[in-house]
N, C-alpha and C positions, 0 to 999 in steps of 0.2 A: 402524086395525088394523095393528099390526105383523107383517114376514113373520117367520117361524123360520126358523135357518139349515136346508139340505137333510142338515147331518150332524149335527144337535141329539141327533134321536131315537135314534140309533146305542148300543147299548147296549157290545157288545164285538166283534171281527172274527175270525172263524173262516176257516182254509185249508182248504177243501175237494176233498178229490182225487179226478179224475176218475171214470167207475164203469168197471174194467173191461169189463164189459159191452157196452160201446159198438163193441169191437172187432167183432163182430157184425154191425153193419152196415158194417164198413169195406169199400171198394172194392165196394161192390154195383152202382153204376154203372159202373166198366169194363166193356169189352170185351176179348178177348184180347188185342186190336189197340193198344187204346188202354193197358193196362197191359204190353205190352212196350215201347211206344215211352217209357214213364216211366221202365225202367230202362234204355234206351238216353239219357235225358237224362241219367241219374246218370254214365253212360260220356262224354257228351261234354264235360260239365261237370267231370270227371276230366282232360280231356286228350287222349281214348280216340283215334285216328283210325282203330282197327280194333276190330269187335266180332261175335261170333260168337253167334247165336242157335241152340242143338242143342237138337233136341229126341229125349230120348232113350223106346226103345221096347225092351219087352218080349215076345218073341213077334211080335203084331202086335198090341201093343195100346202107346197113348203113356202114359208114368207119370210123366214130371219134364220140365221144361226149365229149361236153363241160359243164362243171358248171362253172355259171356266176355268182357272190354273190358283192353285195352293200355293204360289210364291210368295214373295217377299212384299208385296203390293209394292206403293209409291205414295210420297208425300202429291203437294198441289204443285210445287214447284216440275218435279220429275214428271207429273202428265202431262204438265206442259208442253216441256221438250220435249217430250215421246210425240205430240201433234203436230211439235213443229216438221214443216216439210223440208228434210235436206239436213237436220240439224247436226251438227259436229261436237263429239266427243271422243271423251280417251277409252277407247274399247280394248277390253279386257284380252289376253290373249283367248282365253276359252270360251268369249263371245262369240257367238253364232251370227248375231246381226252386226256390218258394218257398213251402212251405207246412209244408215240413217231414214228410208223412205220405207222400208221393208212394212211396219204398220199399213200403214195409207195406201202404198201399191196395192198392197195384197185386199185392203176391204173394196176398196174404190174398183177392183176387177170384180166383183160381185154386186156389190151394194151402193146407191147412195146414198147412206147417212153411216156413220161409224160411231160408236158409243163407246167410253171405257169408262167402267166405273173398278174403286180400287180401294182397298184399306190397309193399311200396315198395321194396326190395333185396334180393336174392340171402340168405336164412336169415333173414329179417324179416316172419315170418308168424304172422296175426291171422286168427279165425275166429269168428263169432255165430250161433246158431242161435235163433230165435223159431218156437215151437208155439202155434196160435193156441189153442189150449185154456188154454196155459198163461197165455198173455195177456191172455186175459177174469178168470182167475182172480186171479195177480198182479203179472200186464208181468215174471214169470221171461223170463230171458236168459240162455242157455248160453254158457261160454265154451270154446271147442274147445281140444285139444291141437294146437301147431305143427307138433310132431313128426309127429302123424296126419297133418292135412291139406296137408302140404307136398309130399309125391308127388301126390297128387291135385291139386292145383293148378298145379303145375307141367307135370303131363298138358293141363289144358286151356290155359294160358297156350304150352304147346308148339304146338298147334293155329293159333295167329296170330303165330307168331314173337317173342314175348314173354316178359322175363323178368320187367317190373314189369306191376300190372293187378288186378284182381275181378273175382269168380266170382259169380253170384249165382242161389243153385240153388233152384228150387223140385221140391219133392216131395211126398209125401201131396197129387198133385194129382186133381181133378174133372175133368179132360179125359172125355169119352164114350170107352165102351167102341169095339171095331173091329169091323165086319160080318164076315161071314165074305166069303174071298177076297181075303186082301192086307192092306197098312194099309189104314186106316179110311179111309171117304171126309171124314170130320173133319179127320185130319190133312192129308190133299191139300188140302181146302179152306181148311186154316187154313193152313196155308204161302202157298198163292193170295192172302189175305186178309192178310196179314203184308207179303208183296213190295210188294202194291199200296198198302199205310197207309204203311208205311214208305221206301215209294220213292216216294212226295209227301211226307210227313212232313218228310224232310231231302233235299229234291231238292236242293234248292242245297247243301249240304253235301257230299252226294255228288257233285254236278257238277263241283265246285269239287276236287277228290281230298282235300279237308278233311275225310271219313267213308266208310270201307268197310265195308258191314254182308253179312253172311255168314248163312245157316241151312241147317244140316244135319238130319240125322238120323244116334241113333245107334242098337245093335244091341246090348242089355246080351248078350245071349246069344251074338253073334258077336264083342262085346268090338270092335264094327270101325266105324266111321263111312261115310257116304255120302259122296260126294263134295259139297263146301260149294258154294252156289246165289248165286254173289253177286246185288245188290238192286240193281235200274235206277234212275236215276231217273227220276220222272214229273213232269213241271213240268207245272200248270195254265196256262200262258202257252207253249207250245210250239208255236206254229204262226207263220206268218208277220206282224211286230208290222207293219207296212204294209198287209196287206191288206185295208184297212175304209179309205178316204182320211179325214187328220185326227187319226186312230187308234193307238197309244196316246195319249193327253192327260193333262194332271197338272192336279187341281182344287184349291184349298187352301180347307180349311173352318175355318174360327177359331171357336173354342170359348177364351174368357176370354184365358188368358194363353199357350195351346195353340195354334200352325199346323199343321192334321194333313193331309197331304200326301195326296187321292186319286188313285192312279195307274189310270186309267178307261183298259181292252182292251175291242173288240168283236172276238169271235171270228170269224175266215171263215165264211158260213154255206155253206162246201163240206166244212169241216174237220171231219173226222170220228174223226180218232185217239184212241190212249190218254188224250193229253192235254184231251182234249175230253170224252171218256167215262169219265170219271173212276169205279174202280171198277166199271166194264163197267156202268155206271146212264145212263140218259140224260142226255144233257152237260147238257138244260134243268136237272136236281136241281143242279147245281151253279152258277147262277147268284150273282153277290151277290159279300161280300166276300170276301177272302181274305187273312187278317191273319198278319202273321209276326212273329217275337221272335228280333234278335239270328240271323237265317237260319232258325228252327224254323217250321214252318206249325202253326198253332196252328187256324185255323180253312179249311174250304175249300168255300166257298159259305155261301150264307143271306142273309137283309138284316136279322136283328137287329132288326125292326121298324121299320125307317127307311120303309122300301115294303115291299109283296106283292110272294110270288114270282108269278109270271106268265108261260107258256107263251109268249107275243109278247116277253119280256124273256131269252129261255133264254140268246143270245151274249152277254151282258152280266156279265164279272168285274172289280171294284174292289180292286187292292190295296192295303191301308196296313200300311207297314213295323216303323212306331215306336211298337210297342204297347208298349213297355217304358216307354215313355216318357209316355205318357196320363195314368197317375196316378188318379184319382178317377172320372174321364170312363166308364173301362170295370171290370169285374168277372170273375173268371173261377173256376169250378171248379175240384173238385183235382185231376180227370179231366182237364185242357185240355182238354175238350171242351163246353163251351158257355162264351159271352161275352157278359157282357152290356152296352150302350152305358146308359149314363144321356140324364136328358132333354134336356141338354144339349149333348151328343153327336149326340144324334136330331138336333136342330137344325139344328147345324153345316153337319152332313153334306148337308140337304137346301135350306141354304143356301150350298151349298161354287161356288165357280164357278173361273175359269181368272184366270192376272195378267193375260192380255189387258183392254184398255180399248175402245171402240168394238164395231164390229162385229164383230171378232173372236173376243169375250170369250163364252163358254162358262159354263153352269150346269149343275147336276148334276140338273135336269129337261130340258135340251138333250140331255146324252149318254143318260139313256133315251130318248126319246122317236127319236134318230137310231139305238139299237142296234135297237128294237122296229122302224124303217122299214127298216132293213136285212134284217131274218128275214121281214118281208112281203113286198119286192119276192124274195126268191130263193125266198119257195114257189111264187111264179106261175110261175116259171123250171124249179120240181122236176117232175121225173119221175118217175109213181109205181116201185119198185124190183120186180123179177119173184122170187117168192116163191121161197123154197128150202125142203129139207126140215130136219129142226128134228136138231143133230148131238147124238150120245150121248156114253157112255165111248170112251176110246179119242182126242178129239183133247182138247187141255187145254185146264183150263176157263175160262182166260184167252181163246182161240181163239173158244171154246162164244158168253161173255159177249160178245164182241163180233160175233159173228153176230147173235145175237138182238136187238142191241140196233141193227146198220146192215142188217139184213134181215128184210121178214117172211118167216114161217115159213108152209109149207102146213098150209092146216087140215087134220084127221080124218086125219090121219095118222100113223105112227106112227116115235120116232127110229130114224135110221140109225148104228152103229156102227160102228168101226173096230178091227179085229183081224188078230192076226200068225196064219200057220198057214202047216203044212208042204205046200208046191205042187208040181208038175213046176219043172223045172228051166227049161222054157218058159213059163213063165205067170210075171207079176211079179202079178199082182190077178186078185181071184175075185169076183165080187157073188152075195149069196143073195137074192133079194128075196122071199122068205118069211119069213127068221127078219130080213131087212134088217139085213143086217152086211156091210160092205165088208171082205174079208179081201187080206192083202197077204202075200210071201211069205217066211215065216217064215227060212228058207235066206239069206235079204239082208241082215238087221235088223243083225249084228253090222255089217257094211260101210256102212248108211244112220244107223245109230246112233252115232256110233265106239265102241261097247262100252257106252254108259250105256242102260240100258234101264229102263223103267218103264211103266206103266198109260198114260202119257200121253208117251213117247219120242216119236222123229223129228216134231216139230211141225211143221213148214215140208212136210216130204214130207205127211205125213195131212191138213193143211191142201189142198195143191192137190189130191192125190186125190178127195177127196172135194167139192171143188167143181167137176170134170173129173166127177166120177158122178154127185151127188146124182138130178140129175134122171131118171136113168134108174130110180129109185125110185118114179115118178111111174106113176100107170094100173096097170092091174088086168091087163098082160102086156105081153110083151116082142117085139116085131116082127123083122124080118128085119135090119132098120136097126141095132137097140140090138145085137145079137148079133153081127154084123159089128163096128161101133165098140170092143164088148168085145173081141175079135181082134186088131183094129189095136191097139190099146192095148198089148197084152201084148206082139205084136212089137214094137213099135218098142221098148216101155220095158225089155222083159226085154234086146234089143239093148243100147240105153243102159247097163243096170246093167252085163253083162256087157262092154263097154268101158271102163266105168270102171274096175272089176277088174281087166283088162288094164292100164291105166296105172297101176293101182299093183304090179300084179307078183303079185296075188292069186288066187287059183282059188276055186270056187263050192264051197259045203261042205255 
């Protein structure tokens, strides 16, 4: 039996072009989080080392946001291809974007209309607008007047001291409407939610002063910006790399022609920071690995299936650096947010051990087995913690997250909040324990504040007040005792304030 060739039957070869249509599902897997930090890669991979995230508000309700980045900008030719959908290039090894749709996914999951306006030199200004309607229909591309958007860009590029740079504005966006009383608790929560992605995302970046990432809010109606909130970083490795004896160790797991470097931390089981509590979650959700590209954290926690996660495995995080460099080994979405190891990879890893030889030599079921004996011996050592009451509006809810997550909360109870209000002149704090609202007094704010005020201002002060009171929120009435303590409190601290005022040469208003 003779074979046929596989292109015998081939009659003639048609180009078939995609269906618009498909735009539709684009970006439906981001998150807010995970589609700003995409076009913060378009900024770093620019050159950016300053980048301004505004989000701008109408009344009190949010309707566009903008990234504003200092790089390199782009001719007319280059914003082209930047809109085209799917477009193919030679990307750079220290390229963060390779897929080419990253732009468009990421606006198109919040917004439909996407704007980039862009300059490489002082009156060399290029401008794209995509409507996702018009997109589905027929990848229409507008191309802006320079004339128009050159004040306008030059307004935001004034904002980060820039006179080269991209704007990248989303509008006709889905952001949730705003409760009544103030901005939305959306917007608080998504800035909350943006610091914390972002300020892991590019820790090293930012650590390194190689990335300052900025987000404001603006006031279409006041025509006036907030004051810009720069982004910390949060390094997943931030506690002491000594404190486990042995601890950090480097595994190498050979996978073909691949040495992929595991760099195995077991975290202090006393350590309980930001950095341990990743996204105010318990530190156990972020065991696993923790994979970077080129300094971006690409992933932060999980095990990919190599092992289960495992409450006796929580202090255990594995970094590998050189995912750029893997190749076939791993896979990744166009969200960076999932990755996946081939089988070979799985392998590797779970037979990865250290270059020691004898007994020195280390395997990557050594270092669980010694993280998981470390989180047993310090529970026998733990103390259970004495319950607080559970905090409201009024302390930030950065603050909030990390209460609830290194303290329990008293049951059948109900939150305490923190509010500003007008006092005697003698009283710094007032407690209601009927409506349970810790009030402080309004007369001070400007001097505890320096002038920035918000739903969630003076954090550091509302933080210790309220753990100085909470318990006095406790029982169904107040004795001779609590009533007294409230007293003392007010002198001593209304004293306090009122010397402070004095050294700076202020008087009480």
């Amino acid at each position: 039996m003779s074979l046929i060739r596989a292109d015998a039957d081939v009659l003639e070869r048609k180009i078939l072009e995609p269906d618009p249509g498909l735009i539709k599902s684009l970006g439906t897997h981001h998150t807010l989080q995970s589609a700003v930090a995409d076009l913060v890669d378009n900024s770093v991979d620019a050159g950016a080392d300053r980048v301004l995230i505004r989000f701008d508000t109408d009344g009190h309700h949010p309707v566009a946001l903008t990234v504003i980045d200092n790089g390199r900008g782009m001719a007319g030719g280059q914003v082209d291809e930047a809109m085209r959908l799917g477009r193919q290039r030679a990307y750079a090894s220290s390229d963060q974007g390779h897929f080419g749709i990253g732009l468009k996914a990421a606006s198109f999951s919040h917004a439909a209309t996407l704007t980039v306006m862009t300059t490489r030199q002082p009156g060399d200004y290029h401008g794209r607008r995509l409507r996702k309607d018009d997109v589905q229909r027929d990848y229409g591309c507008d191309v802006l007047d320079p004339a128009t958007l050159s004040a306008e860009l030059d307004r935001y590029l004034s904002r980060i001291g820039a006179q080269t740079g991209t704007a990248v504005r989303w509008t006709d966006t889905r952001f949730p409407r705003s409760t009544v009383g103030g901005l939305s608790n959306w917007l608080e929560d998504s800035r909350t939610l943006l610091r914390m992605h972002l300020g892991l995302t590019y820790h090293r970046l930012i650590s390194a002063g190689r990335l300052r990432i900025d987000i404001e809010a603006f006031d279409i109606t006041l025509d006036q910006a907030g004051p810009p909130e720069p982004i910390a970083a949060v390094d997943p490795l931030g506690f002491p790399a000594s404190a486990v004896s042995g601890y950090p160790a480097t595994l190498v797991a050979a996978a073909g022609k691949h040495q992929i470097q595991l760099h195995c931390y077991i975290v202090p089981p006393k350590f309980s920071g930001p950095a341990y509590r990743l996204y105010g979650r318990d530190g156990a959700d972020s065991q696993g690995f923790f994979i970077y590209r080129n300094d971006r954290l690409l992933q932060a926690g999980g095990w990919n299936h190599v092992i289960t996660a495992d409450k006796n495995r929580a202090l255990a995080r594995v970094v590998i650096d050189d995912f750029g460099q893997l190749g076939d080994l791993v896979r990744m979405n166009p969200e960076k947010s999932g990755i996946g190891f081939s089988h070979e990879l799985h392998t590797a890893v779970l037979h990865a051990h250290s270059a020691a030889d004898g007994a020195g030599r280390r395997s990557f079921a050594d270092y669980i087995a010694r993280a998981e004996s470390v989180l047993t011996e310090s529970r026998r050592r733990h103390h259970r913690r004495k319950p607080v009451a559970e905090p409201a509006k009024g302390l930030h809810e950065d603050i909030r997250r990390v209460i609830r997550a290194e303290i329990p909360l008293r049951a059948d109870e109900d939150p305490v909040e923190i509010r500003w209000k007008s006092l005697a002149r003698n009283r710094f704090l007032e407690l209601d324990r009927e409506a349970r609202v810790i009030y402080l007094n309004k007369h001070y704010r400007q001097m505890l504040t320096g002038g920035v005020t918000g739903l969630s201002d003076a954090p550091l002060l509302k933080t210790l007040v309220f753990l100085l009171t909470e318990e006095h929120f406790k029982g169904q009435q107040w004795g001779s005792r609590d009533k007294d303590l409230i007293d003392i409190w007010n002198e001593v601290l209304g004293t306090a304030v009122q010397t402070e005022l004095d050294y700076r040469g202020e008087t009480y208003r």
